[in-house]
C-alpha positions in Angstrom: 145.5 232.7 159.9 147.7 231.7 162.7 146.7 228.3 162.4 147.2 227.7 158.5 150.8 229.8 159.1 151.6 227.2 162.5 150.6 224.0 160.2 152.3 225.4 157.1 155.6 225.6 159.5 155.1 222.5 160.9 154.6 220.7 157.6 158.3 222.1 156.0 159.8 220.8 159.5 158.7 217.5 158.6 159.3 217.5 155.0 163.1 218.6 155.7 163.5 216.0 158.5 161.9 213.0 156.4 164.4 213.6 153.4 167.1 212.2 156.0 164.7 209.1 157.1 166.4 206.0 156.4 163.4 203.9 154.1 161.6 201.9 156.4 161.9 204.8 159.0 160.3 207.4 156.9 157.2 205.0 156.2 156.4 204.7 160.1 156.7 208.3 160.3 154.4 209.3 158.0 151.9 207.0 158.7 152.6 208.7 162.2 152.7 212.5 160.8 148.9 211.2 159.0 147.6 210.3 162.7 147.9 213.9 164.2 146.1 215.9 161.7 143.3 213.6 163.2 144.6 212.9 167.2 142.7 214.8 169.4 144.6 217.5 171.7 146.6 215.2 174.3 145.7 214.8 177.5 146.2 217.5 179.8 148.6 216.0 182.5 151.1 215.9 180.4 150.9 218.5 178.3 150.7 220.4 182.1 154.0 218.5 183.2 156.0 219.0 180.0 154.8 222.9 180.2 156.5 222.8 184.1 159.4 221.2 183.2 160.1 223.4 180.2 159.5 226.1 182.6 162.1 225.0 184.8 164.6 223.6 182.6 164.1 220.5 184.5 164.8 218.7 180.6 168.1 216.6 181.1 167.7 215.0 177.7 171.5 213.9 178.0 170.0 211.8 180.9 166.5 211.6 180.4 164.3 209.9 183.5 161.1 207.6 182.7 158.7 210.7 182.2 161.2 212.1 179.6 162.3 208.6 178.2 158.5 208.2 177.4 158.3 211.5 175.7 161.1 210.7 173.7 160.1 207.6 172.5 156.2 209.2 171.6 156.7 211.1 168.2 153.1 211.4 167.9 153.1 213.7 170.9 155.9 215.6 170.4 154.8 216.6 167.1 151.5 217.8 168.8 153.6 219.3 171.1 155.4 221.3 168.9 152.9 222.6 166.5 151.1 223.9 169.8 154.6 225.8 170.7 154.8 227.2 167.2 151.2 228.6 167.3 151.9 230.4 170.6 155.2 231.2 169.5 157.3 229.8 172.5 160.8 229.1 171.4 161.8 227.8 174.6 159.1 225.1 174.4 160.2 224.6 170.4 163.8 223.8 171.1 163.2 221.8 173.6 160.6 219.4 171.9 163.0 219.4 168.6 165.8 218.3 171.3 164.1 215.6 172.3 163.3 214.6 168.5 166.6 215.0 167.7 167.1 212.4 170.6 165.1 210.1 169.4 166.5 210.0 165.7 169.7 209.2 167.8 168.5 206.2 169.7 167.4 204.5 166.6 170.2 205.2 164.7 169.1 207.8 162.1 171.8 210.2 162.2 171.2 213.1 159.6 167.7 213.2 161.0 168.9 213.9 164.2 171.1 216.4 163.5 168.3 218.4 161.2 166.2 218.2 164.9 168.9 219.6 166.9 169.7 222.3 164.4 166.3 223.5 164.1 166.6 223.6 167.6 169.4 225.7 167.9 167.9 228.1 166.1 164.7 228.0 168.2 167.3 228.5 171.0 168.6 232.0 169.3 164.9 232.8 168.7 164.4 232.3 172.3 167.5 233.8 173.5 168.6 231.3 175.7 172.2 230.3 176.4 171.5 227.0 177.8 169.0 226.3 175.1 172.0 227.3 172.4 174.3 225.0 174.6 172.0 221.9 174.6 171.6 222.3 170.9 175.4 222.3 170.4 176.3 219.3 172.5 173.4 217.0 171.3 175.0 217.3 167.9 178.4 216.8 169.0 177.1 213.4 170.4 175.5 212.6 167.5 178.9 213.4 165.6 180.9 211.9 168.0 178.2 208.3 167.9 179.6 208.6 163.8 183.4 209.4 164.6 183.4 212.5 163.0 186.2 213.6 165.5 186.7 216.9 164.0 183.4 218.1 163.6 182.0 217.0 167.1 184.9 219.0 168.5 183.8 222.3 167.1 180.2 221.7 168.2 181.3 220.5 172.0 183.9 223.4 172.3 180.9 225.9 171.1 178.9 224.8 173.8 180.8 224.8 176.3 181.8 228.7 175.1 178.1 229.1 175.2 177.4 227.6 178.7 180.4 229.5 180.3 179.9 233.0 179.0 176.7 232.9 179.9 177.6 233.3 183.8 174.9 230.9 184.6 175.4 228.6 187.9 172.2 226.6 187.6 172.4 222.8 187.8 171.1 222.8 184.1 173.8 224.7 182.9 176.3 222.9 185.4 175.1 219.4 183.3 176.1 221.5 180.0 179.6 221.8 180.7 179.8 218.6 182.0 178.8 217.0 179.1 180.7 219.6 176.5 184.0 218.8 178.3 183.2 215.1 178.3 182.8 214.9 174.7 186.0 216.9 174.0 187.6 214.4 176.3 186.6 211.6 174.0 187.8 213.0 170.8 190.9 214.4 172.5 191.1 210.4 173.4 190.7 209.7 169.9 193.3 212.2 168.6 195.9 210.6 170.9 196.0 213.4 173.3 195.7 211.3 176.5 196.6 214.1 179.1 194.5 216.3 177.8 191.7 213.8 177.4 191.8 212.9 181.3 192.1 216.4 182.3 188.6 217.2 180.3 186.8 214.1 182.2 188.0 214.7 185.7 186.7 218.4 185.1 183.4 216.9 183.3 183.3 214.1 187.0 184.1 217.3 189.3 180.8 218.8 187.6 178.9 215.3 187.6 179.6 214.5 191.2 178.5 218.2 192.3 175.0 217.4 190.4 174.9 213.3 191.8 174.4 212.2 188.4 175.2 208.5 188.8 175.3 208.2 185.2 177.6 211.0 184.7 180.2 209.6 186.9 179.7 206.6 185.3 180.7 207.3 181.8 183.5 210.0 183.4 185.2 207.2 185.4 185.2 204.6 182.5 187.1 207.1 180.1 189.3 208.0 182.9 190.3 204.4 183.1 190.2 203.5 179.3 192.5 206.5 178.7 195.0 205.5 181.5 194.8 202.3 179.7 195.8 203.5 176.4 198.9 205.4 178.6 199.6 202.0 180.0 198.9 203.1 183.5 196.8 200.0 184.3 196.7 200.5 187.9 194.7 203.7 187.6 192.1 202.3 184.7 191.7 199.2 186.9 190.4 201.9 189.6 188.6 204.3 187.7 187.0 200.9 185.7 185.9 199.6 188.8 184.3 202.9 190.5 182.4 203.2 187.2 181.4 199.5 187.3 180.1 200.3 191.0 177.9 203.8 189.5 176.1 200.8 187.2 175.4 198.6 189.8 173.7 201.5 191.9 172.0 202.4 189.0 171.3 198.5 187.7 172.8 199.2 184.1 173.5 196.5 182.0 174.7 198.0 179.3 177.2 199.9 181.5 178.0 197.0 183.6 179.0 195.1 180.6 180.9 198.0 179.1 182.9 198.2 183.0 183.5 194.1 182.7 185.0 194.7 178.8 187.4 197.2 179.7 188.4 195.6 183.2 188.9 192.4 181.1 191.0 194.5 178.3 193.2 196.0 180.7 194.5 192.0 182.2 194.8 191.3 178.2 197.5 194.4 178.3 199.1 192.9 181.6 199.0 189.3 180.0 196.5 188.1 183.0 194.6 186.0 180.7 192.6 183.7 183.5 191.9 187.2 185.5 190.6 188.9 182.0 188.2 185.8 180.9 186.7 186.3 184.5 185.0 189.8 183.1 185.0 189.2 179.6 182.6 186.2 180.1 180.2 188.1 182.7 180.4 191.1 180.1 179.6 189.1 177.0 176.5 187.6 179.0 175.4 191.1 180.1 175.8 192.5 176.2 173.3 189.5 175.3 170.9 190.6 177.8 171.1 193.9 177.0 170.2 193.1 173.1 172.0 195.7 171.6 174.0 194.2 168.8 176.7 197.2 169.2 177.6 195.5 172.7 177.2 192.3 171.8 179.9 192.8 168.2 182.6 193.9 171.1 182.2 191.0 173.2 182.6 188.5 170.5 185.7 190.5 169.2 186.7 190.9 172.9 186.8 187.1 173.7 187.9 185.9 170.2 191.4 188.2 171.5 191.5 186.6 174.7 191.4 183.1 172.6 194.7 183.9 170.6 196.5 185.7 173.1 195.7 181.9 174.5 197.0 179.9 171.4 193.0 178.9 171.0 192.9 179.3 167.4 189.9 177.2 166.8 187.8 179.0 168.9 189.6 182.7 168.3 187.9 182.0 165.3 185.0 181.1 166.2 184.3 184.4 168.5 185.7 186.4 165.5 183.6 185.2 162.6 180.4 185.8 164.9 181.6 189.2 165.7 181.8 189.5 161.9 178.8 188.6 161.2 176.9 190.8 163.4 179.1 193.9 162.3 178.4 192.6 158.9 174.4 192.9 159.3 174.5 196.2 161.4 176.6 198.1 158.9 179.1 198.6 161.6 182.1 199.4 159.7 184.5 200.3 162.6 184.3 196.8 164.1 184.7 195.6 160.7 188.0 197.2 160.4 189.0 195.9 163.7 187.7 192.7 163.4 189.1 191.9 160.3 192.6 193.3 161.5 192.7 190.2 164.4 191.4 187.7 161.8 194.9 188.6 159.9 197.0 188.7 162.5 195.0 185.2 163.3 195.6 183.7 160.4 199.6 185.0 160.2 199.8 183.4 163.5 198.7 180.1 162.4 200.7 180.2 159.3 197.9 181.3 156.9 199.8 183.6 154.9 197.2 184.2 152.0 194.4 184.3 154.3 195.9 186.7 157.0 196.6 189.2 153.7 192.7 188.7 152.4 192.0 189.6 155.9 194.2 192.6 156.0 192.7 193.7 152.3 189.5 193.7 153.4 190.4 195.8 156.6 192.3 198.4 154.3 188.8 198.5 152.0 187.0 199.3 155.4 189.5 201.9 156.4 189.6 203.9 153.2 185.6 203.8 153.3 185.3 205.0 157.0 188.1 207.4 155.8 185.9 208.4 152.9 183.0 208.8 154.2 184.2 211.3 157.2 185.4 213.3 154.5 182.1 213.6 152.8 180.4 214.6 156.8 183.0 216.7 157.2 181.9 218.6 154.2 178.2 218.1 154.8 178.9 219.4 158.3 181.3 222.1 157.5 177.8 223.6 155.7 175.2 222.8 158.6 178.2 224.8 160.9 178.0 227.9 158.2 173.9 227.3 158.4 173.8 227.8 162.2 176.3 230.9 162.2 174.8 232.3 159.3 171.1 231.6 161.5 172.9 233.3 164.6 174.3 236.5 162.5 170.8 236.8 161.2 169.3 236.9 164.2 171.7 238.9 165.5 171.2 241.4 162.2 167.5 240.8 163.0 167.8 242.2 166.9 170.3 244.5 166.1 168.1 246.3 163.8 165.2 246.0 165.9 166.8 247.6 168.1 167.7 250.8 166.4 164.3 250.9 165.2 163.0 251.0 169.1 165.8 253.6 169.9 164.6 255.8 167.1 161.2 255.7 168.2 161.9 256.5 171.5 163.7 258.9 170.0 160.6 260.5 167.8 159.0 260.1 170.9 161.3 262.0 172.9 161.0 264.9 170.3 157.5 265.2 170.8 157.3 264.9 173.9 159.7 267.5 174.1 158.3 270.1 171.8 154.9 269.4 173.4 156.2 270.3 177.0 158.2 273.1 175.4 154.4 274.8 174.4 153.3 273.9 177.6 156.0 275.7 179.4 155.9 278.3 177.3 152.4 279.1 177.9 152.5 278.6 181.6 155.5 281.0 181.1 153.3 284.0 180.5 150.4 282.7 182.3 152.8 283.1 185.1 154.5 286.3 184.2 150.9 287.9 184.1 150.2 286.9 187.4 153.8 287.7 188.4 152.8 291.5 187.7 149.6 291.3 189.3 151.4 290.5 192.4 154.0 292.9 192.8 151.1 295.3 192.5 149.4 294.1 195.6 153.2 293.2 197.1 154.1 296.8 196.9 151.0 298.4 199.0 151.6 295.3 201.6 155.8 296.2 201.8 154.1 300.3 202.6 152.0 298.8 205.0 154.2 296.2 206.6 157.3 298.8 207.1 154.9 301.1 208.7 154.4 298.3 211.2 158.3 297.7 211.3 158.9 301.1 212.2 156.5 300.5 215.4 157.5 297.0 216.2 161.3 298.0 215.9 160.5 301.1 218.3 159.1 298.3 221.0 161.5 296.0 220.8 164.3 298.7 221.4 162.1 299.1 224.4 161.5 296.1 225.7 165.6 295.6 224.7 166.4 298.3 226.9 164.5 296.7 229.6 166.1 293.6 229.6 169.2 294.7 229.5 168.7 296.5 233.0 166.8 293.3 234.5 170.4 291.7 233.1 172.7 293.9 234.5 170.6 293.7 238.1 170.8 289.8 237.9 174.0 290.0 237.1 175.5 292.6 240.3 173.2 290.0 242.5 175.0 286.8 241.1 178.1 288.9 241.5 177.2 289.4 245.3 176.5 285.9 246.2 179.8 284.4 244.6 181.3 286.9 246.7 180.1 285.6 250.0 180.1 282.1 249.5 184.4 283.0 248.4 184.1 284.5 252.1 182.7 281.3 253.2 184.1 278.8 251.7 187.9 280.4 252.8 186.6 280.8 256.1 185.9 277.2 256.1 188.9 276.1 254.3 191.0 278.4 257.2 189.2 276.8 260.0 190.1 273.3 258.1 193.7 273.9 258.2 193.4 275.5 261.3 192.0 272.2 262.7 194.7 270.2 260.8 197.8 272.0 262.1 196.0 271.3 265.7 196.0 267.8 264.9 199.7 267.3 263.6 200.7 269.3 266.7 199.0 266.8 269.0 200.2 264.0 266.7 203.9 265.2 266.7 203.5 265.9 270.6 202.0 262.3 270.7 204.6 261.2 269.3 207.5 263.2 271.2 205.7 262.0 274.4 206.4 258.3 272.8 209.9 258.9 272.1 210.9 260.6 275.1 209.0 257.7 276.9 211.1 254.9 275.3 214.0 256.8 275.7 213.2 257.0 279.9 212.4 253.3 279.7 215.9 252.5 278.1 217.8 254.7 280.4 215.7 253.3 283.5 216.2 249.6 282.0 219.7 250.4 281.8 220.2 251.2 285.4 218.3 247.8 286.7 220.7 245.7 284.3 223.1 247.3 286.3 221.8 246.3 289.8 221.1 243.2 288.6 224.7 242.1 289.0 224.4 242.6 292.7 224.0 239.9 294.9 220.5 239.3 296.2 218.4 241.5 293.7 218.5 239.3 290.6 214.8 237.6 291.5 213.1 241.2 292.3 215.2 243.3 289.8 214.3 240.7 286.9 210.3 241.2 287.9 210.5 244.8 287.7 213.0 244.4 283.9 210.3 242.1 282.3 207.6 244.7 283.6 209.2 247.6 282.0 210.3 246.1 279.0 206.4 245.0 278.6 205.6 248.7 279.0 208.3 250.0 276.7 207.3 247.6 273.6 206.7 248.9 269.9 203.8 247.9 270.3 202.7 249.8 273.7 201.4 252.8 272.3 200.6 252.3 268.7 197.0 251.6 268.5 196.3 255.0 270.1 199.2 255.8 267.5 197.3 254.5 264.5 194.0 255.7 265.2 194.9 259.3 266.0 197.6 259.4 262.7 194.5 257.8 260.5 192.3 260.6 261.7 195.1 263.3 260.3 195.7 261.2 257.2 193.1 259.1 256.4 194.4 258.2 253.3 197.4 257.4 254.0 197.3 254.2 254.9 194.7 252.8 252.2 197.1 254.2 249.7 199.7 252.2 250.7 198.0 249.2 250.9 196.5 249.5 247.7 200.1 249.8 246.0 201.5 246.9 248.1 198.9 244.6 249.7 201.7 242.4 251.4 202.8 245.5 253.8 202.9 244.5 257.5 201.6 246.4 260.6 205.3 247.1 261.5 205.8 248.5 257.8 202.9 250.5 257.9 204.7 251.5 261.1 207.8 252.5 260.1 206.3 254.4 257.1 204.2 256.8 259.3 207.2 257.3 261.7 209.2 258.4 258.0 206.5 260.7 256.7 207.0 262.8 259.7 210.4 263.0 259.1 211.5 261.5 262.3 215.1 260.9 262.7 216.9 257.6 262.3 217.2 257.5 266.0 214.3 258.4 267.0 212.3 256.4 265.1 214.3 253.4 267.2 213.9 254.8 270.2 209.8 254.3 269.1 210.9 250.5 268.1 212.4 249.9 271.0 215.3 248.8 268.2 218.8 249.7 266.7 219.5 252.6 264.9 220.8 249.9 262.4 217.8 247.5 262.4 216.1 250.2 261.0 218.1 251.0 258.4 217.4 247.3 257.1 214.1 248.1 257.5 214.1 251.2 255.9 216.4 248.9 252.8 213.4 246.2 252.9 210.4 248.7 252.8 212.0 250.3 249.5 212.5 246.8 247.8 208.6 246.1 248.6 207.4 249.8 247.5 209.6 249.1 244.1 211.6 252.5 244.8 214.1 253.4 242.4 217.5 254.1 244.5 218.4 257.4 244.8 214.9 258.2 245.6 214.3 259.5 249.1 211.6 257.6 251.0 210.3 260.7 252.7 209.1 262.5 249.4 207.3 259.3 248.4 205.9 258.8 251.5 204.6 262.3 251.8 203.3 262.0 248.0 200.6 259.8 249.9 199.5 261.6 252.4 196.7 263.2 250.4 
């Protein structure tokens, strides 16, 4: 059954597309639609690489690589390919093989075709509910709109994709290549409108996203509009730059199609500038690429290209000659827009060399071609206007269609929520007096264990009182012995700290005697120096005298008695001097000196008399030790001094 219903499918998919087959198209396709009801199943490689790709949306049909380019090109096996998809129901797989049909209706030409495949993929997109899938759908037939100038309607389709791809949230590369390529084809019909900011503003965003993916290709195309449209703004600086970055992608990528599109435009733009020896140096490298590339398209432009150059030369003859063969081509092609252009320079040809009657044939037969071009976009308009209310009407149906599925799975989970309810309502109920029963059952035997148990709370309450009792006395007795000993170790430890300062006051005594027994010392020196100055003056003592002066003056230095000083002071205060030190490192012995001579509170005098100095030297010392101690005047040295004796 699921065979007949996937071949029935299959055979209206066909049927619709083949009504848009141009003649001799539609006979190779169905001698190729006869061949699969009798091809074998393909071989599995491929079919296993198509299934990975699809799987990972690896499918840049914008760009397609050699695997892809082959697929494309194989009808047979991507009709197998899709009536397999349609049996298993994979939409994914569906909308991606109609993509690539719809691709290859494009490459040969066979527009309404194409867009049937890419609308049937769209709505295998929906089915699938893909955003990128939707997206792909939407550009592919804004290229294929865009291929037949239908500016309007390939507008709509590009800006619906690219609504598509950025709602969706999606960051993938895939989905990065869908914006680049909706914002490149609303670039080129902004172009076409005339809005030339707006169009380079598009294909710089559409490069930004091409150079983040290193599509060569995509850079490519972007930096050619870029320069065509700066063209067109008469900025021919920046379209000889952006002309000539794109003709370097094609080189890397060995294009000749897009190498001789870069050479056209780069020999366009010298045309503008009146360069006419710089322009024929890429027109004539362009026309030769067009001819090797064998599409007729190319080679039409690089007739017409080089038949300009001719007249903007004054070559009339051979204007001509490049015109008429671009005519012809056009003429056996069908392709009416070079028609109209071509046919526009062979008037103003002829009204240039004075052919009056033939430049206004000329311009007749261009006017014919415009109103048919003119006519016949009105007609796609309309045709497209109803495939665009086909594919919204498709989305609101699926949307109707999910919508309503939807509510019928949130009213069965509702049903089953009701049940479950109503079931687990019974159950609770009947566990309800299952438990109530037993509930009474065992307060029964709860009730004798309470008598029994507050029988033995009575007894263990009446021990524990006991044994509370009892620990409280053991308590208090620990407590009157801890009591005791802090006692005597107070005792001790004040007998100890007495004896301490016992000791200390027998220290400072011996230092202050120490250091009375210094002063008094000095002073006896000084008097007794005094009296030798005096005989000194006499005659015949000076050599003897002067022995005994030096002597006593080396017995009555600073420095006679200060070691002993220092030691027996440090002993007192050991402190003392490490804090010092620690605030000022830079002290000298004689300030560390003077500032243990100060924290006894000696006198002004005496403490020179200990020098061996000047009651006023030591004021300047007493000046300089502040400065280094960073004392705040006013601030007596004493009580800082003694601040550091502990």
């Amino acid at each position: 059954m699921t065979a007949t219903k996937s071949i029935f499918v299959l055979s209206l998919l066909i049927l619709t597309s083949c009504n848009f087959f141009k003649k001799e198209e539609s006979t190779k396709l169905r001698h190729g639609l006869q061949s699969i009801n009798q091809q074998q199943l393909p071989q599995q490689q491929w079919i296993d690489t198509l299934n990975r790709r699809v799987e990972s949306y690896s499918m840049n049909i914008y760009d397609p690589d050699k695997f892809l380019k082959n697929m494309i090109a194989d009808t047979s096996r991507l009709y197998s390919y899709l009536r397999d998809n349609i049996s298993s129901g994979n939409f994914a797989a569906q909308s991606f093989t109609l993509n690539m049909l719809g691709k290859n209706m494009l490459d040969n030409s066979n527009y309404p075709s194409a867009i049937q495949f890419h609308k049937q993929a769209y709505e295998a997109g929906l089915k699938a509910g893909n955003a990128y899938l939707e997206a792909l759908s939407l550009n592919m037939m804004g290229v294929v709109y865009r291929r037949q100038s239908a500016i309007k309607t390939a507008l709509e389709f590009y800006t619906r994709a690219l609504k598509s791809a950025e709602e969706s949230k999606d960051t993938a590369s895939y989905m990065k290549k869908s914006i680049a390529i909706s914002t490149e084809g609303i670039g080129g019909l902004y172009r076409a409108l005339g809005l030339y900011e707006q169009a380079i503003s598009s294909y710089k965003k559409s490069l930004r996203y091409e150079e983040q993916l290193g599509s060569l290709l995509g850079m490519a195309i972007n930096n050619h509009n870029i320069g065509k449209t700066y063209a067109l703004l008469g900025d021919y600086n920046s379209a000889i730059f952006f002309h000539e970055r794109s003709l370097e992608y094609n080189y890397k990528m060995n294009s000749v199609k897009g190498m001789a599109i870069c050479y056209s435009s780069l020999g366009s733009v010298e045309i503008y500038q009146k360069n006419y020896e710089k322009a024929y140096q890429y027109l004539e490298p362009a026309f030769r690429l067009a001819k090797q590339s064998g599409d007729s398209t190319y080679i039409v432009n690089s007739f017409e290209n080089l038949g300009w150059y001719h007249m903007k030369k004054q070559n009339y003859d051979s204007a001509y000659y490049y015109f008429s063969e671009a005519n012809g081509i056009a003429n056996r092609i069908g392709y009416k827009a070079a028609l109209l252009s071509v046919y526009n320079k062979l008037s103003e040809l002829e009204e240039k060399r004075g052919n009056f009657l033939q430049a206004l044939k000329y311009f007749k037969k261009a006017n014919i071609y415009k109103d048919e071009l003119a006519n016949e976009k009105d007609r796609q308009y309309i045709v497209d206007l109803t495939i665009l209310h086909d594919i919204e009407n498709q989305k609101r149906v699926i949307e109707n269609l999910e919508y309503n599925a939807l509510l019928l799975q949130r009213a069965q989970k509702n049903k089953n929520f009701i049940i479950l309810f109503l079931g687990l309502s019974a159950l609770g109920l009947v566990f309800f007096i299952f438990q109530k029963i037993q509930t009474i059952k065992k307060n029964k035997i709860i009730h004798t264990q309470k008598e029994e148990m507050l029988k033995m709370q009575l007894e263990l309450n009446t021990l524990q009182n006991e044994r509370l009792q009892s620990d409280n006395n053991q308590k208090e007795y620990e407590k009157q012995m801890l009591q005791t000993q802090l006692e005597k170790s107070e005792i001790i430890k004040q007998n100890e700290l007495l004896s301490m300062q016992k000791e200390l006051d027998h220290k400072n005594r011996e230092l202050a005697a120490a250091a009375s027994y210094s002063i008094k010392k000095s002073e006896n020196m000084r008097a007794f120096l005094h009296i030798v100055e005096q005989y000194k003056q006499k005659e015949n003592a000076g050599d003897l005298i002067e022995k005994i002066q030096n002597e006593l003056k080396s017995q009555t230095s600073a420095d006679a008695d200060w070691e002993q000083f220092y030691l027996h002071f440090n002993e007192v205060h050991p402190c003392f001097f490490k804090n010092l030190k620690s605030k000022n490192p830079n002290l000298t012995t004689n300030d560390l000196r003077l500032c243990s001579y100060l924290s006894m509170n000696l006198s002004t005098k005496e403490i020179a008399s200990l020098l061996f100095s000047s009651a006023e030297s030591v004021e300047k010392a007493k000046y300089r030790l502040k400065k280094k101690l960073n004392i705040e005047p006013g601030t007596s040295l004493f009580n800082y001094l003694f601040s550091n004796l502990y």
